[in-house]
C-alpha positions as CSV (number, residue, x, y, z in Angstrom):
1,X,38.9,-32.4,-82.1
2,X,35.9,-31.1,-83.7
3,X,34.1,-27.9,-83.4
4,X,30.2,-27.8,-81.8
5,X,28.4,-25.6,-83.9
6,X,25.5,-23.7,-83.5
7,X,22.5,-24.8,-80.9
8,X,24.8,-27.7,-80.6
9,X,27.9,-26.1,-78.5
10,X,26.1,-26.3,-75.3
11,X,24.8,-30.0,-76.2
12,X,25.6,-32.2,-73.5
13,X,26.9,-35.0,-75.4
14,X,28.2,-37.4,-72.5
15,X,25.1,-37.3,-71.2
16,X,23.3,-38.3,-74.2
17,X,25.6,-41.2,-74.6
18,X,25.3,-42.1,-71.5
19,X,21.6,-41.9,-71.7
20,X,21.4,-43.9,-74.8
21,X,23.3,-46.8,-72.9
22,X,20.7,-47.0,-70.2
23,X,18.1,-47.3,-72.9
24,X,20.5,-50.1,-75.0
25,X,20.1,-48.1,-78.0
26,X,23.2,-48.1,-80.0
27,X,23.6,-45.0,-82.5
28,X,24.5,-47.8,-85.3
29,X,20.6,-48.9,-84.5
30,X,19.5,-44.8,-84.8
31,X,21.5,-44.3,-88.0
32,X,19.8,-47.5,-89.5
33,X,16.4,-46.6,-88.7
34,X,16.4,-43.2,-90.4
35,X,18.9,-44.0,-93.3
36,X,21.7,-41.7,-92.4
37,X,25.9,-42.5,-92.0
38,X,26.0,-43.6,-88.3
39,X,28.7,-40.7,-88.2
40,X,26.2,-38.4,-88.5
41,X,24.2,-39.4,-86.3
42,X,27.7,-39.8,-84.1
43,X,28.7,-36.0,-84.7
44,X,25.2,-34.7,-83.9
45,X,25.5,-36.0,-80.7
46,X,29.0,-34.3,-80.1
47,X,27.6,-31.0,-81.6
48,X,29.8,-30.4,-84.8
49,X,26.2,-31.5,-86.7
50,X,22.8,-30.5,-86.1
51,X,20.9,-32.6,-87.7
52,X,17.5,-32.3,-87.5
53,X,16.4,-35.8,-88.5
54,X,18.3,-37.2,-85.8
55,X,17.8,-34.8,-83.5
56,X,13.8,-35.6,-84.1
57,X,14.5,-39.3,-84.0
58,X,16.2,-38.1,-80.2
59,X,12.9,-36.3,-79.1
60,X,10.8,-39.3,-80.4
61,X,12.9,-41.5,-78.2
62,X,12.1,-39.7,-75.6
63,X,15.9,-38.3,-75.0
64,X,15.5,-35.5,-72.6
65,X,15.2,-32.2,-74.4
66,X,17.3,-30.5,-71.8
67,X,20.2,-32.3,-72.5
68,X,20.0,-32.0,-76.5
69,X,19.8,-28.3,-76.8
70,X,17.5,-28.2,-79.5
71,X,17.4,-25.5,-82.4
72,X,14.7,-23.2,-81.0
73,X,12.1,-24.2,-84.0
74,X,12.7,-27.2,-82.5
75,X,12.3,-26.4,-78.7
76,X,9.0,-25.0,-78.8
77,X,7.5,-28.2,-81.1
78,X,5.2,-30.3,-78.9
């Protein structure tokens, strides 16, 4: 099991999978696009990473910012 850290222990993960199924974006496809180990795009997700290129890459998708629980920086961005 891995530890959520930070802004992302109250991430709502399943709900960003699930999210990212309705859309038929694969994180394999995410992880590809900016360059990164699909694993961390995998563990940002689940919370034990926040990083914020994918994390970006989420909001520019159009994810639902209430279910990523951004880094506050990131929160107040447009």
């Amino acid at each position: 099991m891995t530890h959520r850290v930070g802004c992302g222990k109250h991430r709502k993960s399943w709900k960003i999978v699930e999210w990212l199924n309705c859309k038929g974006i694969a994180v394999g496809k995410i992880a590809a696009d900016l360059g990164v180990h699909q694993s961390l795009v995998s563990h940002t997700i689940h919370g034990s990473k926040n990083s914020r290129v994918v994390l970006a890459k989420l909001v520019e998708l159009h994810c639902p910012r209430r279910i990523l629980s951004l880094p506050p920086d990131m929160e107040n961005a447009a």
